[in-house]
Each structure stands twice: as structure tokens, then as C-alpha cells.
C-alpha positions as CSV (number, residue, x, y, z in Angstrom):
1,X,-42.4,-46.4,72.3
2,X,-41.2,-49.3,70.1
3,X,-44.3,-50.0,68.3
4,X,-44.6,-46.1,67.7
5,X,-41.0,-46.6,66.6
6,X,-41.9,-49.4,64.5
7,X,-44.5,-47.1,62.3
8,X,-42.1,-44.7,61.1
9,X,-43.0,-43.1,57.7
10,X,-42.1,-44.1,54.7
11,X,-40.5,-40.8,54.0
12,X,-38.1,-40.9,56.9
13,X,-36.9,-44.0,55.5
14,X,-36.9,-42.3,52.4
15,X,-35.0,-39.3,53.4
16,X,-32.9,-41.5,54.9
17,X,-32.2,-43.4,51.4
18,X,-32.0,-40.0,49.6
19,X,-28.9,-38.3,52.2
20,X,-26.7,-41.6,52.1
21,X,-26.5,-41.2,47.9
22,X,-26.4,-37.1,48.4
23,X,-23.1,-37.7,50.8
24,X,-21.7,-40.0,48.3
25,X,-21.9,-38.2,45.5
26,X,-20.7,-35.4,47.8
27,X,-17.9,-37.5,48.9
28,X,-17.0,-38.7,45.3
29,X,-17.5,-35.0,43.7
30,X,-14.4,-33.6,46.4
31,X,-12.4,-36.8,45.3
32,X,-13.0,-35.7,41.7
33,X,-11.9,-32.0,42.1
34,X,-9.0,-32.5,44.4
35,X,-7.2,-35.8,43.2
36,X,-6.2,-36.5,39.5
37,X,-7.1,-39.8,38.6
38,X,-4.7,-42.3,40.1
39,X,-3.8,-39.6,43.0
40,X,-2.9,-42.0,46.3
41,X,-2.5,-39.7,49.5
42,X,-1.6,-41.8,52.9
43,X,-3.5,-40.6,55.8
44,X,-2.6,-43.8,58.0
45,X,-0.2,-46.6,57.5
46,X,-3.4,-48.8,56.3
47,X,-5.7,-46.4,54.9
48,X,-5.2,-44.4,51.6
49,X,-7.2,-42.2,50.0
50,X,-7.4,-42.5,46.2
51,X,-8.9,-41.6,42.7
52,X,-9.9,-44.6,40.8
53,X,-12.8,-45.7,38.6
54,X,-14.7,-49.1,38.4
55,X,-16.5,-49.8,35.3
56,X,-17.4,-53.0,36.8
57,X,-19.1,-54.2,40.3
58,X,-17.5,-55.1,43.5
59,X,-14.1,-56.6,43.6
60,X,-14.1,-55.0,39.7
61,X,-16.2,-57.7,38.6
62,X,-17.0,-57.2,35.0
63,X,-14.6,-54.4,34.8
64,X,-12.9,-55.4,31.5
65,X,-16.7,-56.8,29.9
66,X,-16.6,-54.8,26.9
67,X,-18.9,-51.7,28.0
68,X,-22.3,-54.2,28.0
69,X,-21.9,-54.0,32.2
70,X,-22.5,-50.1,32.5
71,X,-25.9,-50.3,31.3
72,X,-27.1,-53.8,32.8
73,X,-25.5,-52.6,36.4
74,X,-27.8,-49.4,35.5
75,X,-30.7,-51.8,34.9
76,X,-30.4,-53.6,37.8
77,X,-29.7,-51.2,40.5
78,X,-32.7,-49.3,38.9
79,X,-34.9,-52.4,39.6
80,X,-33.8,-53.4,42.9
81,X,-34.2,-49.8,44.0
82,X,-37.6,-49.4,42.5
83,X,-38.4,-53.0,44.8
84,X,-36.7,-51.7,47.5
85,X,-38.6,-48.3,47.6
86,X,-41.9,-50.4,47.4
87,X,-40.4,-52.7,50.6
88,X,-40.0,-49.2,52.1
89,X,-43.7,-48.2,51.6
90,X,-44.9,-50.6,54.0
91,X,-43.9,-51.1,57.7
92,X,-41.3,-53.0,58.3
93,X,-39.2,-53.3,61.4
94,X,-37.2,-50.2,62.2
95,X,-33.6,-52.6,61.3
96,X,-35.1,-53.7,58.4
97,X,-36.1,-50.6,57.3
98,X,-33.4,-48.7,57.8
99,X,-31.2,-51.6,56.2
100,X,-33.6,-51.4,53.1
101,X,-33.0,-47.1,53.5
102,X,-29.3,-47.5,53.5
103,X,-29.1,-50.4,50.6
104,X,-31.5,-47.9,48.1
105,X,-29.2,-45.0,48.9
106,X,-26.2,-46.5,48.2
107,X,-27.8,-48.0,45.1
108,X,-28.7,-44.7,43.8
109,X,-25.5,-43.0,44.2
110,X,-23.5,-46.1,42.7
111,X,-26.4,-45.9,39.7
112,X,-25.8,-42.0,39.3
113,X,-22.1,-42.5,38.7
114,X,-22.6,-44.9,36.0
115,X,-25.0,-42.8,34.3
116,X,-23.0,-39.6,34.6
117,X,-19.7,-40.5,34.9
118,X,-19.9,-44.2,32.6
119,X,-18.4,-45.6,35.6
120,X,-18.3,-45.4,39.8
121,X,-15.6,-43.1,41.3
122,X,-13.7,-45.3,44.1
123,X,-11.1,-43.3,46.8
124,X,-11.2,-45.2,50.2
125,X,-8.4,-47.8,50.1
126,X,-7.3,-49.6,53.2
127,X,-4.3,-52.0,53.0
128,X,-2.0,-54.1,54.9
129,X,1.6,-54.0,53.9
130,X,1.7,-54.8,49.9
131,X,-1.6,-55.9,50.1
132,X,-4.7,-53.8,49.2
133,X,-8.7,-54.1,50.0
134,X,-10.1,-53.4,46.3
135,X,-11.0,-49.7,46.9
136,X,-14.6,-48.6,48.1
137,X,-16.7,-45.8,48.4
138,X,-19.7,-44.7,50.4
139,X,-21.8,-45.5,48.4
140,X,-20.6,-49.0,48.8
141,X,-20.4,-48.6,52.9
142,X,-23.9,-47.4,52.7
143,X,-24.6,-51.1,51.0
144,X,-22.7,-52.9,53.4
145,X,-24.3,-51.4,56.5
146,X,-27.7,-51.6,55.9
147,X,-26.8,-55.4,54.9
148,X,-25.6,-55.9,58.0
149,X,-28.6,-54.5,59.8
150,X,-30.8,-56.8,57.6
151,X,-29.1,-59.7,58.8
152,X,-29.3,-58.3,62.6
153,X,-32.5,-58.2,61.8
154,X,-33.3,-61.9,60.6
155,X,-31.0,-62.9,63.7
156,X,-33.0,-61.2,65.8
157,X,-36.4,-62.1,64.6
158,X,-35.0,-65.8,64.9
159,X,-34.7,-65.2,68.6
160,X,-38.1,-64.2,69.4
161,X,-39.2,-67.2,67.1
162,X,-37.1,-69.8,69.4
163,X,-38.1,-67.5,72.3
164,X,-42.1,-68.1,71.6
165,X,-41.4,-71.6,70.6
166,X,-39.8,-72.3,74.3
167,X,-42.5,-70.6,75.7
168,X,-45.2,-72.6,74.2
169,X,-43.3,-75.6,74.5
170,X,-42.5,-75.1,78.4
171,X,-46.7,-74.4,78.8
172,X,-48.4,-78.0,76.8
């Protein structure tokens, strides 16, 4: 079962990769027609949702560069998701392809808003008290996820590493 597992199509991954950008530009397409820019509505008392825009990366890094930013974070989301659709053409770990899946989506829809919108559409804001989390979007959660599962998956490799290392070690 796991090996089968382990051989998973390419497009599976891919489709994968395609419906986390669809559901954030889903996601960021409702923000766009039911909140004005700057709308805050609170649905907890630490989670907002918002209508902002990031012409920068995370944290709004680059945000004020000058304009330069749109088209190299257009560049280089292009080119890591052209190496990560290439990773995703040959087998990889289920983890790690599904962290690779996740990471291209989220790419692609982050890339889409810069090149329709000139910058990426941000509406999930969680705070405590006075102090916010720069807002997010899925595009972004899609990123951080399949980050996390890359790293479960180097942890986890590491184990079976130590694991056949014991074992050889406990047989000389």
C-alpha cells in the first residue's frame, strides 16, 4: 500500500497544485466583491477578516520599492514554480510531494494577483489585543503548509537514517 502510495501521478500532485491557487483566487475574488478596500469585519475577538493589498512579499517586504518588486516577485515565483513542477514530475515521497503540490499552488495564485491585480489581495487577519499578525491569505496558508510537510518530511527521513544506522551498528 505505501509503495503504491508512494507512486502517485504526477497529475494528482498537479491537480492538487492547481485547486489550492483556484480556492485562493476564489477566496480573494469574494473578498474583492464584498469588502471595499480597507473593510475590517470581526468574526472572533482575534480573527478579522479584511480587504488589503500587498505590493510587496511577506511581512510587506518590499512593499514601498518603487514598483521594480511586482515584476521580480512575478519572475521568481514563475521560476520556482516551473522547478517545482519539474520536482513534481518525478516520484517523490507522498509528504514531499504533496508539500511541493501545495507550495506551486500557492505560488501560482500569489503570481496571478500580481499579474492581474499589480499586487496580492490579503483578508485573513488574526490579532491579539492592539497587536496584529501582518494579514494572510490562502494562497499564503497553502505555502506554509506544504512547508511544513517538507520539513516533516526531512524529519522523518532523518529517522529512518538514524534507524538504519542503529541497526547496522547493533549487527558489526
Amino acid at each position: 500500500m505505501w509503495q503504491s502510495a508512494r507512486l502517485t501521478s504526477a497529475w494528482v500532485w498537479f491537480t492538487v497544485a492547481a485547486s489550492a491557487g483556484m480556492t485562493d483566487q476564489l477566496t480573494k475574488f469574494a473578498i474583492i466583491r464584498m469588502f471595499a478596500y480597507g473593510k475590517q469585519v470581526e468574526i472572533t475577538p482575534f480573527f478579522n477578516l479584511v480587504h488589503v493589498l500587498n505590493s510587496g512579499a511577506a511581512f510587506s517586504f518590499l512593499a514601498n520599492a518603487g514598483g521594480w518588486q511586482r515584476y521580480f516577485f512575478i519572475t521568481l515565483g514563475l521560476v520556482v514554480s516551473a522547478w517545482l513542477g519539474r520536482m513534481l514530475c518525478q516520484q517523490r515521497p507522498r509528504l514531499e510531494a504533496m508539500g511541493y503540490s501545495l507550495i506551486l499552488g500557492g505560488a501560482l495564485g500569489n503570481v496571478a494577483d500580481r499579474m492581474l491585480r499589480g499586487q496580492v489581495v490579503d483578508f485573513l487577519d488574526f490579532h491579539w489585543r492592539l497587536a496584529h499578525w501582518p494579514a494572510f491569505n490562502l494562497a499564503d496558508v497553502s505555502i506554509t503548509l506544504g512547508a511544513a510537510l517538507l520539513v516533516m518530511q526531512i524529519l522523518i527521513q532523518g529517522k529512518e537514517v538514524s534507524a538504519e544506522k542503529i541497526e547496522r551498528h547493533n549487527h558489526l
